[in-house]
DSSP file (Angstrom, degrees, kcal/mol; ACC not computed):
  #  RESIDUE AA STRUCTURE BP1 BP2  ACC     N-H-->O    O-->H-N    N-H-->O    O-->H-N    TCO  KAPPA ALPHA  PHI   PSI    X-CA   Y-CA   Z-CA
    1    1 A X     >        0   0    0      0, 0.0     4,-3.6     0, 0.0     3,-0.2   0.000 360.0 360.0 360.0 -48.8   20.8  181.1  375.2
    2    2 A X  H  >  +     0   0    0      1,-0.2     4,-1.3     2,-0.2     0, 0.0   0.693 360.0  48.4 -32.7 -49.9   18.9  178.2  376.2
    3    3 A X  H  4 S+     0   0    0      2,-0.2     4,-0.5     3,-0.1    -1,-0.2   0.816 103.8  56.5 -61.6 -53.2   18.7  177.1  372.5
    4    4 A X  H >> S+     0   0    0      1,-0.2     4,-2.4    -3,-0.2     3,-0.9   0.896 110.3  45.7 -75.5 -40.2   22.2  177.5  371.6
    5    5 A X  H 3X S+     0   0    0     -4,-3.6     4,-1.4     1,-0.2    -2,-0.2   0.928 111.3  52.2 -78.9 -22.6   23.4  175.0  374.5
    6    6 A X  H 3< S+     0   0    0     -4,-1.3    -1,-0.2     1,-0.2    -2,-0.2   0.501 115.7  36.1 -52.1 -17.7   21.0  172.7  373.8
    7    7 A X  H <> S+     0   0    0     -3,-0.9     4,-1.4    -4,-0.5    -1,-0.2   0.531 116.6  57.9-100.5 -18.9   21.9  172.5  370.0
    8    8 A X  H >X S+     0   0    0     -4,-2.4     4,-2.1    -3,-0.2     3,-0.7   0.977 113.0  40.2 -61.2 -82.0   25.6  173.0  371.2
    9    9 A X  H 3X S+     0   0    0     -4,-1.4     4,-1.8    -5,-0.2    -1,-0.2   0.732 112.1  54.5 -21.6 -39.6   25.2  169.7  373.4
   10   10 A X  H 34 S+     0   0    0      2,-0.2    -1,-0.2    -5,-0.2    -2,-0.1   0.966 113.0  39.9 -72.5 -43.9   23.3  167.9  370.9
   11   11 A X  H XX S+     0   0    0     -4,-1.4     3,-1.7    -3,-0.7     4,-1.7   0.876 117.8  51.0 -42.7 -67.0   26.1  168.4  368.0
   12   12 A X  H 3X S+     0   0    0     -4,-2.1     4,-4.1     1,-0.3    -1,-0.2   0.915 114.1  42.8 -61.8 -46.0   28.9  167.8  370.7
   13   13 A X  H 3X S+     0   0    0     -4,-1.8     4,-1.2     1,-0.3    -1,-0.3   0.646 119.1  47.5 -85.1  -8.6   26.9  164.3  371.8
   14   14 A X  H <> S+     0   0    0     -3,-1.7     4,-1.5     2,-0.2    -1,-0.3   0.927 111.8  44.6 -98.6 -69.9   26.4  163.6  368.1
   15   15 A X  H  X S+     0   0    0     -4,-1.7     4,-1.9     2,-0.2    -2,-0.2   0.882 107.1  60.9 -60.4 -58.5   29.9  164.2  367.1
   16   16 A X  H >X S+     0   0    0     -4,-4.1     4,-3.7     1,-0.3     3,-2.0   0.940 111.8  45.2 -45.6 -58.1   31.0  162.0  370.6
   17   17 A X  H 3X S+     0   0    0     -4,-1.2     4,-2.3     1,-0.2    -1,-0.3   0.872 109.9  55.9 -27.6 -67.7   29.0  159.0  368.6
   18   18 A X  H 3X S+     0   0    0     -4,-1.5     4,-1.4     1,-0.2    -1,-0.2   0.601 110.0  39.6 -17.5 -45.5   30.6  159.8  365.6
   19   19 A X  H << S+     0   0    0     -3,-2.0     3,-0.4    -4,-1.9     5,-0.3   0.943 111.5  55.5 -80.7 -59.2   33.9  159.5  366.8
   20   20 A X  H  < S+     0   0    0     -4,-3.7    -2,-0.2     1,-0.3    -3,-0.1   0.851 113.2  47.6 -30.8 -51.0   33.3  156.3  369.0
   21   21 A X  H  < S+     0   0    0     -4,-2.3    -1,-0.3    -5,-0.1    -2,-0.2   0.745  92.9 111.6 -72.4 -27.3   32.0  154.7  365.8
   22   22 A X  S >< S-     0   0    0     -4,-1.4     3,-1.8    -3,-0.4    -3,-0.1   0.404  86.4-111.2 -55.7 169.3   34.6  155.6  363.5
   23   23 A X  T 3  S+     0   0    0      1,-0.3    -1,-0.1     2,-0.0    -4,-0.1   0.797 110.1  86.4 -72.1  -0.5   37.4  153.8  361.6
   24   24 A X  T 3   +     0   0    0     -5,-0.3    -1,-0.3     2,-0.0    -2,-0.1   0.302  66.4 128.7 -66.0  10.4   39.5  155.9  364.3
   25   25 A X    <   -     0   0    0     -3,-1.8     2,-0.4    -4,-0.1    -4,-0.1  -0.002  67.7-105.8 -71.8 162.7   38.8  152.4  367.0
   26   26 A X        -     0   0    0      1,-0.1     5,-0.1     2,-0.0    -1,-0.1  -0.797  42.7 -97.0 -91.4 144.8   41.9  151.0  368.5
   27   27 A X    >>  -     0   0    0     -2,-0.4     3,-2.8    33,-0.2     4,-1.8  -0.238  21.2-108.2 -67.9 150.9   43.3  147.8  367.2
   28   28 A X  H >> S+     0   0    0      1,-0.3     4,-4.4     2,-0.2     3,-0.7   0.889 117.3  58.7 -41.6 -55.8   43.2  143.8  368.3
   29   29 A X  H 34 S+     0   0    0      1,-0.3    -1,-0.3     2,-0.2    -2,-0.0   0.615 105.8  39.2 -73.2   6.4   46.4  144.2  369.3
   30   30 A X  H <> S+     0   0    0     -3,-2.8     4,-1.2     2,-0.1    -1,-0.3   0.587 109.7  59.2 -99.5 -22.1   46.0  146.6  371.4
   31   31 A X  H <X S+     0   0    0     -4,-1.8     4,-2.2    -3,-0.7     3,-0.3   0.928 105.9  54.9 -43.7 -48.5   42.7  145.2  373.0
   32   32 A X  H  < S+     0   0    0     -4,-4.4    -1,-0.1     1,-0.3    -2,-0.1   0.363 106.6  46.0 -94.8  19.6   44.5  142.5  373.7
   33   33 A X  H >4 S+     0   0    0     -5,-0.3     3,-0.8    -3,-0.2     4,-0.4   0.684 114.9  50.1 -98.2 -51.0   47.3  144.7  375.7
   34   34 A X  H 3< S+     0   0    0     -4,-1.2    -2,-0.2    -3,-0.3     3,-0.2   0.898 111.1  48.2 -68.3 -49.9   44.4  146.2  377.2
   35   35 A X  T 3< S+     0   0    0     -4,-2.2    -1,-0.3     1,-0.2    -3,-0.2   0.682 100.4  64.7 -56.7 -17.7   42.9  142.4  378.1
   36   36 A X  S X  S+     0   0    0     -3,-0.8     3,-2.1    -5,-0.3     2,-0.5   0.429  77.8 125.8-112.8  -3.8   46.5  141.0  379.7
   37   37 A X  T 3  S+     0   0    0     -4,-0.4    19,-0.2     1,-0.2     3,-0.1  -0.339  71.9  28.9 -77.5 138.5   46.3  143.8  382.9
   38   38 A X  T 3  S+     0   0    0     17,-1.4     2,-0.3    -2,-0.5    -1,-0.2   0.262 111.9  96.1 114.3  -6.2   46.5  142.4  386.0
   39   39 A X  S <  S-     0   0    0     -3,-2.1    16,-2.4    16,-0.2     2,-0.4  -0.637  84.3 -84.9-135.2-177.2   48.6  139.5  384.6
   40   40 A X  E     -A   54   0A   0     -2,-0.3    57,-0.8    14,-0.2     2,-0.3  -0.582  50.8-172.4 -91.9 141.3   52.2  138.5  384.1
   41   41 A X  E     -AB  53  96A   0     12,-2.9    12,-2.5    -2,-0.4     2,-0.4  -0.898  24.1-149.6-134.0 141.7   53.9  140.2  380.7
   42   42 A X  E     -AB  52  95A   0     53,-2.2    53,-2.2    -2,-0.3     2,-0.3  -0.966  20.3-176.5-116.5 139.1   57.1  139.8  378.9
   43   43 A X  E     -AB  51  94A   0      8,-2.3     8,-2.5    -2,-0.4     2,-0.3  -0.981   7.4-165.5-135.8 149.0   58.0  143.3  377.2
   44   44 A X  E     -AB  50  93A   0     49,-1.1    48,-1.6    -2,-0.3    49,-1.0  -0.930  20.5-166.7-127.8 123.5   61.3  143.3  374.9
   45   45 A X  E >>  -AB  49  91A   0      4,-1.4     3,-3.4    -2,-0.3     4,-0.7  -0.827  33.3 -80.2-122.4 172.8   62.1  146.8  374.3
   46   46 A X  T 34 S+     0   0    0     44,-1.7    45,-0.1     1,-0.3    -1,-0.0   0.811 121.6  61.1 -38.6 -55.4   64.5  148.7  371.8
   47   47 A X  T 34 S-     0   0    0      1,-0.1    27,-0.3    43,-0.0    -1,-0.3   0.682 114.2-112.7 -52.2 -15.7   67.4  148.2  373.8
   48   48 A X  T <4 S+     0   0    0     -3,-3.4     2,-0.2     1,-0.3    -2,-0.1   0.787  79.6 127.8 105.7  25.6   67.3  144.4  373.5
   49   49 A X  E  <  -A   45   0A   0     -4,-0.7    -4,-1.4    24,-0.2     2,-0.4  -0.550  48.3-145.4-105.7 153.7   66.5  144.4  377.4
   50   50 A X  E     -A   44   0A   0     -2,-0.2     2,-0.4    -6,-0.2    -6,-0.3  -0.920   8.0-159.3-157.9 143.3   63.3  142.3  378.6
   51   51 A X  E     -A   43   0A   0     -8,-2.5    -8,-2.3    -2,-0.4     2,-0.4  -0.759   5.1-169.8-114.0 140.3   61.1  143.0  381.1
   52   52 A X  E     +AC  42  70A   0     18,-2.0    18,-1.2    -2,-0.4     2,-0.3  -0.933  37.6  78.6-138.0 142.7   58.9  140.7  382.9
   53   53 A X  E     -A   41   0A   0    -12,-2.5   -12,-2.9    -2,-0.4     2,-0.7  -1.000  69.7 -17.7 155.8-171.8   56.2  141.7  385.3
   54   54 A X  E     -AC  40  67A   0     13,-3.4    13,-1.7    -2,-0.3     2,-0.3  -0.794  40.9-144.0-124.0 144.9   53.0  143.0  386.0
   55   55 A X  E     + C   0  66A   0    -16,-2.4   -17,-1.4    -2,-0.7    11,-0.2  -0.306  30.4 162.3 -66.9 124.5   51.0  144.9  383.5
   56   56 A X  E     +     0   0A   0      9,-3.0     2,-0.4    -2,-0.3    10,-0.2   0.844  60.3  16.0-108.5 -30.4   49.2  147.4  385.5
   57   57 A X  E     - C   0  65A   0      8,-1.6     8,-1.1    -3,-0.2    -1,-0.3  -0.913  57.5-168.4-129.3 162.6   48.1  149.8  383.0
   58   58 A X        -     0   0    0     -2,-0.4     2,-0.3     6,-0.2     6,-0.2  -0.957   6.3-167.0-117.0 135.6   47.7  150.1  378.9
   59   59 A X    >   -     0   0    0      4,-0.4     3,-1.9    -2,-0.3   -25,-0.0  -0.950  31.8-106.3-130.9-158.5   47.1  152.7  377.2
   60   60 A X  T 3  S+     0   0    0      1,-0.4   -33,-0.2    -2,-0.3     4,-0.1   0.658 115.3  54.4 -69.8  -1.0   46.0  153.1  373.4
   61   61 A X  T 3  S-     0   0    0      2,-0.1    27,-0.5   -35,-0.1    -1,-0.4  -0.253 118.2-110.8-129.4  36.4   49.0  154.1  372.3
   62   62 A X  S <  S+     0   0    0     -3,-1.9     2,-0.4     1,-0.2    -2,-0.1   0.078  73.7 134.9  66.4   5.9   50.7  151.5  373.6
   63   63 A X        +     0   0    0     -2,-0.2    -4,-0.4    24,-0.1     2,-0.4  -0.492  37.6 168.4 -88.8 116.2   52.6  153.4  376.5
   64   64 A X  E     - D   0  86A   0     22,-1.5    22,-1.7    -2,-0.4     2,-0.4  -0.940  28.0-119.0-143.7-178.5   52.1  151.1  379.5
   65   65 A X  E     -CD  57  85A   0     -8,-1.1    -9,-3.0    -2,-0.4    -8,-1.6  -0.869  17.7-162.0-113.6 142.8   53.3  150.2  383.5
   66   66 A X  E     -C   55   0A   0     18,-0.8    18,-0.4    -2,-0.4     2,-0.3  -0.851   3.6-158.1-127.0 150.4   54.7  147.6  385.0
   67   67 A X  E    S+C   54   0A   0    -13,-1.7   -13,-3.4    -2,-0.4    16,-0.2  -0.972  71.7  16.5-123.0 139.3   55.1  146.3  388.5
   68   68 A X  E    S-     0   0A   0     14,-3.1    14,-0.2    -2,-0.3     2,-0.2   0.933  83.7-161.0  69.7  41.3   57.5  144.0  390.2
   69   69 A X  E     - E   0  81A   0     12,-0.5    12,-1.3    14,-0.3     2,-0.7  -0.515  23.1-166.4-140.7  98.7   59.7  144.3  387.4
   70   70 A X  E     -CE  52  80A   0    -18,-1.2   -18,-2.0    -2,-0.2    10,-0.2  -0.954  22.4-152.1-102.6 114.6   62.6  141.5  386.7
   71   71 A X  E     - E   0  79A   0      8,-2.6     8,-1.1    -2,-0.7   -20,-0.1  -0.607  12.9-173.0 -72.2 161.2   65.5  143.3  383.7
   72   72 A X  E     - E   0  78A   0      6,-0.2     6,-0.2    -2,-0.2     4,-0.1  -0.265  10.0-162.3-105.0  40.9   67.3  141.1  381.5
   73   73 A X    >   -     0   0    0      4,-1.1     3,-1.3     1,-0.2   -24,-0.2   0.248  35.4 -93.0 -60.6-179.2   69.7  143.2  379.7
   74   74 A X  T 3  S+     0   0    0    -27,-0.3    -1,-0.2     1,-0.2   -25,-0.1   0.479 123.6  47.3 -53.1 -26.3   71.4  141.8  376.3
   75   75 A X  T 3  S-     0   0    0      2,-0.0    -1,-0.2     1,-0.0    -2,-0.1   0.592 122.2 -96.5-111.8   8.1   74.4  140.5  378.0
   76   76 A X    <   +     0   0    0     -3,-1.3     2,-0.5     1,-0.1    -3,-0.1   0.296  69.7 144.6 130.4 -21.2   72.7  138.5  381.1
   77   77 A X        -     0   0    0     -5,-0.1    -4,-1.1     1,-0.0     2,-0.2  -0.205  38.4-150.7 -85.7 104.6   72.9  141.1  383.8
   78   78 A X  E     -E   72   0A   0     -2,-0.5     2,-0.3    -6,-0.2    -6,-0.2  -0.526  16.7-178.0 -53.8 138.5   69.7  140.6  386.0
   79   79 A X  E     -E   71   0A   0     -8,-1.1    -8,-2.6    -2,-0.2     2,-0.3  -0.977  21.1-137.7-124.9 144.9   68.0  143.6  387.9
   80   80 A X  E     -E   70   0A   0     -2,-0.3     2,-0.4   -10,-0.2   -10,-0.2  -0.825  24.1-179.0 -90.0 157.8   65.1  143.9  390.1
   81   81 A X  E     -E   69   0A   0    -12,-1.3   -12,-0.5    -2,-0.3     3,-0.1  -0.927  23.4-154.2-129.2 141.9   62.3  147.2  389.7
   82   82 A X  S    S-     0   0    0     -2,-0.4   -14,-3.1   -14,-0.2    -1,-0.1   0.865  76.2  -2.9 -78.2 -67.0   59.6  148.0  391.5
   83   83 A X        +     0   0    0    -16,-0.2   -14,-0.3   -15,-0.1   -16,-0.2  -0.224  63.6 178.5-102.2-160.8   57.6  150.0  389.0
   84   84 A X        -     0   0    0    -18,-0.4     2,-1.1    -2,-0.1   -18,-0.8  -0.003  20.1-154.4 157.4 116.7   58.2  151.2  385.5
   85   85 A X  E     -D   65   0A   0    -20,-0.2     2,-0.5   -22,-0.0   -20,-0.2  -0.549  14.3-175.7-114.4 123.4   56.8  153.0  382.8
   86   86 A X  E     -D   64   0A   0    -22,-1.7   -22,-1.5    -2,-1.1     2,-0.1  -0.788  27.0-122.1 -94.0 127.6   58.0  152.3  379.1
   87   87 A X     >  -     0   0    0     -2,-0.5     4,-0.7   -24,-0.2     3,-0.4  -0.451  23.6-117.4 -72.1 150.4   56.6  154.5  376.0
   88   88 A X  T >4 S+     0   0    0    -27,-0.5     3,-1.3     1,-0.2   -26,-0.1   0.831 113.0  60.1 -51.2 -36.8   54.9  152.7  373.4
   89   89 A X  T 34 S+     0   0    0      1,-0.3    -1,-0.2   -28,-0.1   -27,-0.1   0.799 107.3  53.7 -74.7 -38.2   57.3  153.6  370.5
   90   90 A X  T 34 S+     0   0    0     -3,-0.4   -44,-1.7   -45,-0.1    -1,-0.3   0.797  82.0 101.5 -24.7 -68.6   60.1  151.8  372.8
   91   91 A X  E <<  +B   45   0A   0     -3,-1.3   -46,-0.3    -4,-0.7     3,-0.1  -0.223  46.9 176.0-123.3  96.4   58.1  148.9  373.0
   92   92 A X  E     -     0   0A   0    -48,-1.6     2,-0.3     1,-0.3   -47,-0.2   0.863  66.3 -24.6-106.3 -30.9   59.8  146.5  370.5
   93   93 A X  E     -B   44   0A   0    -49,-1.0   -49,-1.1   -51,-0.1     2,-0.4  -0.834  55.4-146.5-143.3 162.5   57.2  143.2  371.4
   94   94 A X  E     -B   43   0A   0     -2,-0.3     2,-0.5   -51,-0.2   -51,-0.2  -0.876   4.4-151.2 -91.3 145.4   55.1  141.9  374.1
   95   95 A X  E     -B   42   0A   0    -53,-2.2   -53,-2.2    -2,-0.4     2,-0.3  -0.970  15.1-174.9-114.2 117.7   54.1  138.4  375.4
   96   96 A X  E     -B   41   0A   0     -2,-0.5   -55,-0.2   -55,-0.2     4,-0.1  -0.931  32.6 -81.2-117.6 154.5   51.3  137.7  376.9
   97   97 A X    >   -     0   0    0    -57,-0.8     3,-0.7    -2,-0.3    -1,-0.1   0.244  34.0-133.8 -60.6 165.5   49.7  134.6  378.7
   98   98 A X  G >  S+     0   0    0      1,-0.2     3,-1.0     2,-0.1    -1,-0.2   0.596  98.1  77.0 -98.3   4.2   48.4  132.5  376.5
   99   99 A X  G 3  S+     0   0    0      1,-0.2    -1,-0.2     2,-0.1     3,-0.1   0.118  76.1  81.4 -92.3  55.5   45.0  132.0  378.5
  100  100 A X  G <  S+     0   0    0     -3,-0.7    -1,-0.2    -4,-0.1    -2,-0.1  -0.113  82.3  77.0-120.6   7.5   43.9  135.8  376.9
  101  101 A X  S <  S+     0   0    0     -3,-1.0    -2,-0.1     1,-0.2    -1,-0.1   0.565  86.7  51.1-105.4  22.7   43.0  133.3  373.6
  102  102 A X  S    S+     0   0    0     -3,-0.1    -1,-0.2     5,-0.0     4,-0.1   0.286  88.2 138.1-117.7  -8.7   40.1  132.3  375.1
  103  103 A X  S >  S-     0   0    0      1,-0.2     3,-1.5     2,-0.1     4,-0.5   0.311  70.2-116.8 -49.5 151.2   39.1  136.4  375.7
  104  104 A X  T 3  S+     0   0    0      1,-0.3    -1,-0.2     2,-0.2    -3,-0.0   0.638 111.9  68.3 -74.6   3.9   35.4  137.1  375.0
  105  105 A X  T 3  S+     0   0    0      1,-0.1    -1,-0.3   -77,-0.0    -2,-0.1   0.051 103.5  42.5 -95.8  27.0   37.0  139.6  371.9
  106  106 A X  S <  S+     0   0    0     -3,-1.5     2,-0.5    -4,-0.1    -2,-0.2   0.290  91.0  98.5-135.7   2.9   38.2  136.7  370.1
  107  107 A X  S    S-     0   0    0     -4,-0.5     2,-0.1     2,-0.0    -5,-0.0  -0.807  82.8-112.6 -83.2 146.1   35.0  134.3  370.5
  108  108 A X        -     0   0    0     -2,-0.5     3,-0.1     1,-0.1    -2,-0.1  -0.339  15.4-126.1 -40.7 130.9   32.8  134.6  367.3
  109  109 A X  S    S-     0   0    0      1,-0.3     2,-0.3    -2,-0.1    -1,-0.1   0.807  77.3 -49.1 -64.4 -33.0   29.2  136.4  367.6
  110  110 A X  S    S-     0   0    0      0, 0.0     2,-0.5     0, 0.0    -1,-0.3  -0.950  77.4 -48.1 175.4-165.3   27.7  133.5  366.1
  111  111 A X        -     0   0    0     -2,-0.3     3,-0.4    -3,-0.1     2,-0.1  -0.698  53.7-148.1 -99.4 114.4   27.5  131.1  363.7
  112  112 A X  S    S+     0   0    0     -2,-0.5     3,-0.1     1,-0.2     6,-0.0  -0.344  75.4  34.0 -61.4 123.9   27.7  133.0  359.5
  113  113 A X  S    S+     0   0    0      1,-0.6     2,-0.5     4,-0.1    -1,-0.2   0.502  80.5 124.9 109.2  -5.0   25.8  131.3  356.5
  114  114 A X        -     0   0    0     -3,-0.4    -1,-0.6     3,-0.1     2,-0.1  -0.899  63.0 -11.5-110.7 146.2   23.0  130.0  358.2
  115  115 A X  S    S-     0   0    0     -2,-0.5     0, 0.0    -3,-0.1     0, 0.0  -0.149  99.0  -3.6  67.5-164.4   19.4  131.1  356.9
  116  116 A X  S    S+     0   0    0      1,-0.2    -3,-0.1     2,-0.1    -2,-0.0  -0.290 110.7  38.6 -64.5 149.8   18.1  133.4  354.6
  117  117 A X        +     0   0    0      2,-0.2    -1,-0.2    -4,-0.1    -4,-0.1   0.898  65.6 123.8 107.5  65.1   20.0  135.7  352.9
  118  118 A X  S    S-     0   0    0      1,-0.6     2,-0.2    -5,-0.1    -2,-0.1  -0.210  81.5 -48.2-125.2  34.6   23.3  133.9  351.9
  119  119 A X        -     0   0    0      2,-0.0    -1,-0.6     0, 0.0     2,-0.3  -0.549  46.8-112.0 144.0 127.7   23.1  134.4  348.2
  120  120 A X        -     0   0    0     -2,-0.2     2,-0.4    -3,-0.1     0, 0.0  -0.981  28.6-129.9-122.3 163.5   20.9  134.3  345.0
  121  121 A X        -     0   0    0     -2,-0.3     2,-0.7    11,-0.0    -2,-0.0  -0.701  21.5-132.5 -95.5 148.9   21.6  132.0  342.3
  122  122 A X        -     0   0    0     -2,-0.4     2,-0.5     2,-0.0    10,-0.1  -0.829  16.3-133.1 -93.5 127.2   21.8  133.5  338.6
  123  123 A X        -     0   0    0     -2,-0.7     2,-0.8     9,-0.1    -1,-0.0  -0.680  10.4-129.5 -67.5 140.0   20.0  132.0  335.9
  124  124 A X        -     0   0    0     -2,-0.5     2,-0.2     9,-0.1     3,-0.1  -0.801  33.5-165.7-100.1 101.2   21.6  131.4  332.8
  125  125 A X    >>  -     0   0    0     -2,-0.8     3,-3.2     6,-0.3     4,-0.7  -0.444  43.1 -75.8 -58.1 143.1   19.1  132.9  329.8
  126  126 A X  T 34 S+     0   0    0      1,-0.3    -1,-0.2    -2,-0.2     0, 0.0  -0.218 128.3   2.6 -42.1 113.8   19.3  132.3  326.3
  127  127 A X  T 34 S+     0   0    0     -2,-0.3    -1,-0.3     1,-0.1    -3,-0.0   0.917  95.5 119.9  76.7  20.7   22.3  134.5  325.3
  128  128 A X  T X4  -     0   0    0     -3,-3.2     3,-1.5     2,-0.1     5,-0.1   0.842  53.3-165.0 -91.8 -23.4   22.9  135.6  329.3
  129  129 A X  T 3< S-     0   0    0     -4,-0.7     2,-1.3     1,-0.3     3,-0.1   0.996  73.9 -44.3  47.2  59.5   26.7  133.8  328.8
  130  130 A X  T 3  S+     0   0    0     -5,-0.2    -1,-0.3     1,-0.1    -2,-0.1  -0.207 115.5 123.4  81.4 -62.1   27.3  133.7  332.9
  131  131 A X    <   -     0   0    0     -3,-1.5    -6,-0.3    -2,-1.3     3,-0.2   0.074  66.8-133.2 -65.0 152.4   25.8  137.6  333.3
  132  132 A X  S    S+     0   0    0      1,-0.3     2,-0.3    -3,-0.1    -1,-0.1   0.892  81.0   7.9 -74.8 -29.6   22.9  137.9  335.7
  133  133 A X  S    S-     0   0    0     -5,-0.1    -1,-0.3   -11,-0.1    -5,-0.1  -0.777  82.8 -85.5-154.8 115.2   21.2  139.8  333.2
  134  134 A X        -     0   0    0     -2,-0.3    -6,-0.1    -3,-0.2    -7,-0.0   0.292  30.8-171.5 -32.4 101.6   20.8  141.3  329.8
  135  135 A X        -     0   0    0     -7,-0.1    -1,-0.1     3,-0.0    -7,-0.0   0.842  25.6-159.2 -60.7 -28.6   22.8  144.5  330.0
  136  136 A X    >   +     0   0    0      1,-0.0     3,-0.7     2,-0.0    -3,-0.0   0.520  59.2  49.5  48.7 163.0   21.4  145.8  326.4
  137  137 A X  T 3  S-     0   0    0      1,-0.2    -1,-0.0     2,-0.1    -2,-0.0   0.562 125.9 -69.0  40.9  26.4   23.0  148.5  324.0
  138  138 A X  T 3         0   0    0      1,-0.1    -1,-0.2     0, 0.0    -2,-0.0   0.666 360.0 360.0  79.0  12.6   26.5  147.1  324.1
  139  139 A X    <         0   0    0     -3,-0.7    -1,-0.1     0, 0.0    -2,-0.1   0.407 360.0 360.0 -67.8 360.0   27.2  147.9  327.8
């Protein structure tokens, strides 16, 4: 018994990696939904309404909450809200401040192209015509 949850666990904790690493990750723009909570949002949603507040939650699927909530519907009429939770599919754009383009996911890891390994040069052989190398037998 002992055996099988410990290879159960191992698989599961293997798998967990798996998943984490996978092309299944959530997208910039939705980091950068994820970066702007706590801060003042403009959300335009299907109805042509926009909603201005604060983001309190994200989630990956773009479904998020607001607080302190000013409407705008399509013909002018102001409202106030306290809360308010919009599904992603709704969600027709967001604005967010512009100091989340200074966020530590958009800085560069470092600087590309420096040191070894950028590259070999081909030499040009008798008869190589541009190819790195004699393929031979008409390949």
């Amino acid at each position: 018994m002992f055996l099988f949850l410990f290879f159960f666990f191992f698989f599961y904790f293997i798998y967990c990696i798996y998943i984490y690493n996978s092309k299944m990750s959530i997208g910039i723009p939705v980091k950068l939904l994820h970066e702007a909570q706590g801060h003042t949002v403009s959300v335009e949603i299907c109805t042509g309404a926009l909603l201005r507040g604060i983001l309190h939650e994200a989630e990956d699927n773009m479904n998020i909450q607001m607080r302190d909530i000013t409407i705008t519907q399509r013909d002018g009429r102001v409202s106030q809200l306290d809360q308010v939770y919009i599904r992603g599919s709704n969600i027709r754009f967001v604005i967010v401040p512009d100091m989340l383009k200074n966020a530590p996911m958009f800085q560069n890891g470092g600087v590309k192209g420096k040191g070894v390994g950028r590259g070999t040069k081909t030499t040009l052989t008798r008869g190589a015509k541009g190819r790195r190398f004699n393929r031979g037998r008409g390949m």
